[in-house]
C-alpha positions, 0 to 999 in steps of 0.5 A: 229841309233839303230841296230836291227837283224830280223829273222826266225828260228826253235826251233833248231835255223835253219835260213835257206831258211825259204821262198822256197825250192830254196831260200838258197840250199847251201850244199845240204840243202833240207829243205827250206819253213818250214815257209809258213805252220805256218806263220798267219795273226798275224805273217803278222801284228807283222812283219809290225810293225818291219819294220814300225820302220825301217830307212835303211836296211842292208843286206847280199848279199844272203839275198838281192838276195832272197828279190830283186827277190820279193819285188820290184813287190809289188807295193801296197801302204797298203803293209807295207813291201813292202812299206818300203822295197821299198821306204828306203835305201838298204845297202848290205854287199858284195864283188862281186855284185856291179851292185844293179838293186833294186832302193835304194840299195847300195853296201857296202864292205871293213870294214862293222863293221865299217862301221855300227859303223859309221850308229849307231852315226847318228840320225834316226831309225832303222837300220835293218838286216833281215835275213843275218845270216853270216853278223849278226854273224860278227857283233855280234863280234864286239857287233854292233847289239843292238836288237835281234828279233827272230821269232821261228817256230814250227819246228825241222830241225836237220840241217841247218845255224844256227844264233848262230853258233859256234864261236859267242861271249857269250852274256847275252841277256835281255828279252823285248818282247814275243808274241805268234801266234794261230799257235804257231809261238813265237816272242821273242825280246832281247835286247844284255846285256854284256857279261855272268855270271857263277856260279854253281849249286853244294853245295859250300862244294862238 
């Protein structure tokens, strides 16, 4: 099972409380729904051909809470998120909610690296991480995620949980994918390459 991380983020790498302003406020963030201006009916169909790939998801707790507030009251059957996040399996990463009330969830905790590690060595689609920024810098880690799809808005917030934030791992990434929305939202899929080579742009004699 092939694991893959989905998310929104700015030009500055911002992944926080994309949706609403009361989506994700921790630390005094106020910048939240910087997505819904730009997100276009081009954006709606790449993001439901992510999730037709999807087997399971795996997600963070607050990540989950934000979803499980929505999701579950999308009861049309040609809603393709909906419908997928509905019907598959729900894994949530966490140490404090146990009583899951979203039909399909179940709680994850102890060792979620491997845990994942585990999921990765059985047959079936994807398992996707939307979202869930410190549980996905925690499997970066251990190099657990294989595919990278960030989906960049045209926006600079200057401030915010960042995806790659200090202290994740060097990583080379192969670009496999890019597409571009008519509101100039920009989906860029990678796949994880190994670690990173360096060199030098000076002359060999300076």
């Amino acid at each position: 099972m092939r694991v893959s991380l989905t998310t929104f983020v700015t030009m500055d790498g911002v992944m926080q409380s994309p949706g609403a302003p009361e989506e994700d406020p921790r630390d005094g963030f106020d910048l939240g729904g910087w997505l819904p201006p730009h997100f276009d009916e081009e954006t709606g169909q790449y993001m439901n051909e992510v999730f037709d790939q999807a087997g399971a998801f795996l997600l963070g707790r607050i990540t989950y809470e934000a979803m499980a507030g929505f999701w579950p009251t999308v009861t049309d059957p040609g809603n393709r998120v909906g419908t997928q996040l509905n019907s598959l399996p729900k894994y949530v990463a966490t140490t404090t909610t146990k009583d899951l009330s979203w039909p399909g969830s179940v709680p994850l905790s102890g060792d979620i690296a491997q845990k994942v590690a585990e999921f990765k060595r059985t047959p079936g689609r994807e398992l996707q991480i939307h979202g869930s920024g410190a549980l996905a810098r925690s499997l970066m880690g251990q190099d657990l995620i294989d595919a990278y799809r960030l989906v960049v808005f045209p926006v600079v917030l200057g401030r915010g949980q960042r995806l790659f934030a200090d202290g994740v791992p060097p990583t080379t990434m192969r670009l496999v994918d890019s597409q571009t929305t008519g509101r100039g939202v920009v989906m860029h899929t990678y796949e994880a390459a190994g670690r990173p080579a360096f060199g030098s742009v000076l002359p060999e004699d300076s």
